[in-house]
N, C-alpha and C positions, 0 to 999 in steps of 0.2 A: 562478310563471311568468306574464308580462304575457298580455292579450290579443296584444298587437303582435306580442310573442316569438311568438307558439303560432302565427297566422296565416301571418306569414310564413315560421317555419318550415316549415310543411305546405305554404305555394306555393314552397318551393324542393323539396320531393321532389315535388311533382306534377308542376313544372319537368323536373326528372331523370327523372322514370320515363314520363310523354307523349316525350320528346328519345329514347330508346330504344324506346317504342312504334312512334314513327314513322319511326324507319332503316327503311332500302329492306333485305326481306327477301334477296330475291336479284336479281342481275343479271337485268335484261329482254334479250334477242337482239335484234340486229337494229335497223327502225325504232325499235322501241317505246321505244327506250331513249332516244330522242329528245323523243318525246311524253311519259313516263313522268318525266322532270327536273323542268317548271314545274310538272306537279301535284305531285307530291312535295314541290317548295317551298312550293307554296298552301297546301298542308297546314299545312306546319311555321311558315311564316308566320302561318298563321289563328291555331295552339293553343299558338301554344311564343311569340308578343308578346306577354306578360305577364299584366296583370288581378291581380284578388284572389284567384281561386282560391275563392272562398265558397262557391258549392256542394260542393266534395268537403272544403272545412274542417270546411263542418256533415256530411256522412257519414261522414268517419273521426271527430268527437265526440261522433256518435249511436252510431256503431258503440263506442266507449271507456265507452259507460255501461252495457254489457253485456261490458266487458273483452276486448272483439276486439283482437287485435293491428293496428297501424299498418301492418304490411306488409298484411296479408291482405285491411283497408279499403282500401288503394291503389288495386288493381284495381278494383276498382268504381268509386271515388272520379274516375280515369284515363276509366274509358266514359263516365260522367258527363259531364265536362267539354270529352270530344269533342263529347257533342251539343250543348252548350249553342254550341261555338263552331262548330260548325255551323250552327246556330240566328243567332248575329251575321252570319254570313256571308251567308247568304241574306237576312236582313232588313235589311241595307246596299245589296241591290242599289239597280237604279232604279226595278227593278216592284215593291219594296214600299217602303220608309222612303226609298229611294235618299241616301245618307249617302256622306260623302267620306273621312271621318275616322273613328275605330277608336282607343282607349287611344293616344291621338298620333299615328298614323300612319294613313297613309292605306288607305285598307279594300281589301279585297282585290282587288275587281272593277277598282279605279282601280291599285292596283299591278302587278296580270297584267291581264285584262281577262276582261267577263263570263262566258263559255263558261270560263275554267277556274277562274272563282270559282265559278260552278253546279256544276262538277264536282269541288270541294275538299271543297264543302259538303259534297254528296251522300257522298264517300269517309270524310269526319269521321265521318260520321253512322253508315254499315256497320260501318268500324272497329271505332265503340264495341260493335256487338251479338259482333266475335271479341274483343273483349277482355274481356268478362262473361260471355263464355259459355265461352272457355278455362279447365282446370281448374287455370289459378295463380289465376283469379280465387276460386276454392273449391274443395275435396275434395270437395262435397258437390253432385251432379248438381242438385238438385232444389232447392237454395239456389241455384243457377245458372240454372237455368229459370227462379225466381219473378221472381230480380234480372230477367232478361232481357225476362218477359212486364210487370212493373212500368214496366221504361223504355219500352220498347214504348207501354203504355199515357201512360206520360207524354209524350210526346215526338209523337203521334201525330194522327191524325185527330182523335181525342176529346179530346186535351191540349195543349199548348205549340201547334202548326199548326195548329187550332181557333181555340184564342186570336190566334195573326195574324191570320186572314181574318176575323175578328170586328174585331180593332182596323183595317185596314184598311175595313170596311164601316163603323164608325161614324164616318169621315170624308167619309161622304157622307149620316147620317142620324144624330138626337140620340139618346145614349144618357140613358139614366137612369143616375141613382147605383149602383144594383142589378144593373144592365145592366155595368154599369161595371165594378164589381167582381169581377162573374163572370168576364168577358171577362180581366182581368187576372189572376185566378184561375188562369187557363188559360195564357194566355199567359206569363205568368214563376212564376206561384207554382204549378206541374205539377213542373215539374224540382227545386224546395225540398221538395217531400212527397217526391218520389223520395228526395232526399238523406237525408230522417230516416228515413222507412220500411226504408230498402236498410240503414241500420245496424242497424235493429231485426231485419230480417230475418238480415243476417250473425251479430247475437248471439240467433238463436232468443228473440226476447222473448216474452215472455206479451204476451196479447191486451190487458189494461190498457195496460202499457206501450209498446206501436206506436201504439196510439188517442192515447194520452198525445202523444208526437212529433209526432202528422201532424194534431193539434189547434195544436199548439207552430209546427207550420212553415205552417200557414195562415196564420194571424197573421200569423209571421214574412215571408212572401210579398207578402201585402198590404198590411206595413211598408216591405217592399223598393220597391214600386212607387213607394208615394206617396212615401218619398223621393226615387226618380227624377225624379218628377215635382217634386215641387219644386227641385230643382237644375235639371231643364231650364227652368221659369220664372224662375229665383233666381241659378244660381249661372253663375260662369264657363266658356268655353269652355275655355280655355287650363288650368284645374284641372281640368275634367273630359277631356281628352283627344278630347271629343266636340263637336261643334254645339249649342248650346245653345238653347231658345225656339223647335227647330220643332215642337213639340207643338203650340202656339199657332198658330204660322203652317199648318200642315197642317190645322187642324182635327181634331185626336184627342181624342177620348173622355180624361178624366183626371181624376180626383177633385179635383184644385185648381181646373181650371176650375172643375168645379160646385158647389162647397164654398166656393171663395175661401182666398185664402193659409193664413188664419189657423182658419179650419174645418176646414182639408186637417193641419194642424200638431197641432191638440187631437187629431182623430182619429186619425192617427198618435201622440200619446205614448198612447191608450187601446189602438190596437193592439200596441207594446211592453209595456205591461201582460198585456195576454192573453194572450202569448208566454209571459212569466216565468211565469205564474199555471199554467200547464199540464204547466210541468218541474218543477214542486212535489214531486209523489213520487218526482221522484232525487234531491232538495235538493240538497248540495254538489257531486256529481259532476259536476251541469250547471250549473256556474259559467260555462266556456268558450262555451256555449249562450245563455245571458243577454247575456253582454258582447256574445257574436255581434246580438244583438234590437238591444241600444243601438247597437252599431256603425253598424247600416246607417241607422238614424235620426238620427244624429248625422253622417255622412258626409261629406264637402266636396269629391268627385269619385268 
């Protein structure tokens, strides 16, 4: 089975199972059902236009190297991917990245308007803690808490929303390389360690094994970025469904700036290395995993 196959396999059941997360449970009375329409839309707007789906790809094949079933990764995979597009939603506004554009279309604040993109986001965001913490997400209370207090932590004061108000402050002051990374760290590679930990977690891993992963998805996190970045230097708007080159023009903190093209390139195929080097004691099982490291360094949108 290709990578291709496997990927987009798994973003059309993430496709399916977000599209029935986010049906209206029940009728609202009255006004509310008036007000209760365009967020509903934001919503499904924000999480059901498309993407790669790459974080709940790498948590249902974190979860598969401790033989979790594919349904039972779902849910988690599902809250996941709520916060992350949550996380887009807010960071499109105008008080932070203010962006027009979204995987081709135009971002949410510019499609409804700010007050119900602030409150999509916000709804994204709670959602994901009833969908992790419901027991289809697991049997097991306490594998439900961890998932829960995990995202929690990622996603949080100390993780991913850390990491904005970092990357927004170093557009007013120089970071270092070191500085750089951390912030990035937080800011996208928080939600990547959820994604492996949450599999290890659902397959009760031994403590080797989660260390192994969330060694695997640093890496992998901080492959993620500098590719962004270099595609925002490098690549097209129109491939990438996004604006390209405002890193530059904003003055953000990014390792290509401080590194230059071809420094930012080495050190990305060294962080693909250190990825692969770390799923070593699954060998074959984390074939899926590898290809995933090359993919996003390889990428062209």
């Amino acid at each position: 089975m290709s990578f291709r196959f496997e990927i987009d396999r798994v973003a059309d059941q993430v496709q399916e199972r977000l599209s029935a997360l986010l049906g209206q449970d029940e009728p609202v009375p009255g006004p509310g059902a008036d007000a209760m329409a365009p967020l509903a839309e934001a919503m499904r707007y924000a999480a059901l236009g498309g993407g790669k789906r790459l974080r709940p790809f790498l948590l249902i094949q974190a979860a598969r190297l401790f033989d979790v079933p594919e349904g039972t990764a779902l849910e988690a995979a599902c809250a996941l991917e709520c916060i992350h597009c949550y996380s887009l939603v807010h960071d499109d506004l105008p008080a932070m990245d203010d962006d027009a554009l979204r995987r081709g279309r135009p971002t949410v604040h510019i499609a409804f308007d700010e007050a119900t993109a602030i409150l999509a986001g916000d709804s994204l965001l709670t959602i994901a803690f009833e969908i992790i913490s419901a027991p289809k997400c697991h049997d097991d209370p306490a594998v439900r808490a961890e998932l829960a207090y995990l995202l929690a932590k990622a996603s949080g004061w100390q993780g991913m929303a850390l990491g904005q108000a970092l990357d927004l402050a170093a557009e007013r002051q120089p970071f270092s390389p070191e500085e750089t990374t951390a912030m990035q760290m937080l800011k996208t590679g928080a939600l990547f360690r959820f994604a492996c930990e949450a599999g290890a977690v659902l397959g009760r891993a031994q403590p080797a094994s989660r260390d192994a992963l969330i060694c695997y998805a640093t890496a992998f996190g901080q492959a993620f970025q500098l590719a962004d970045d270099l595609l925002d230097a490098e690549g097209d708007a129109a491939a990438m469904g996004k604006a390209a080159s405002k890193d530059a023009e904003r003055g953000k903190a990014t390792l290509v700036g401080l590194l230059g093209l071809e420094g930012a390139k080495a050190h990305l195929a060294g962080l693909v290395a250190e990825a692969e080097e770390a799923l070593a004691p699954f060998g074959g099982k984390a074939a899926m995993l590898i290809d995933a490291a090359r993919f996003v360094a390889e990428r062209r949108s």
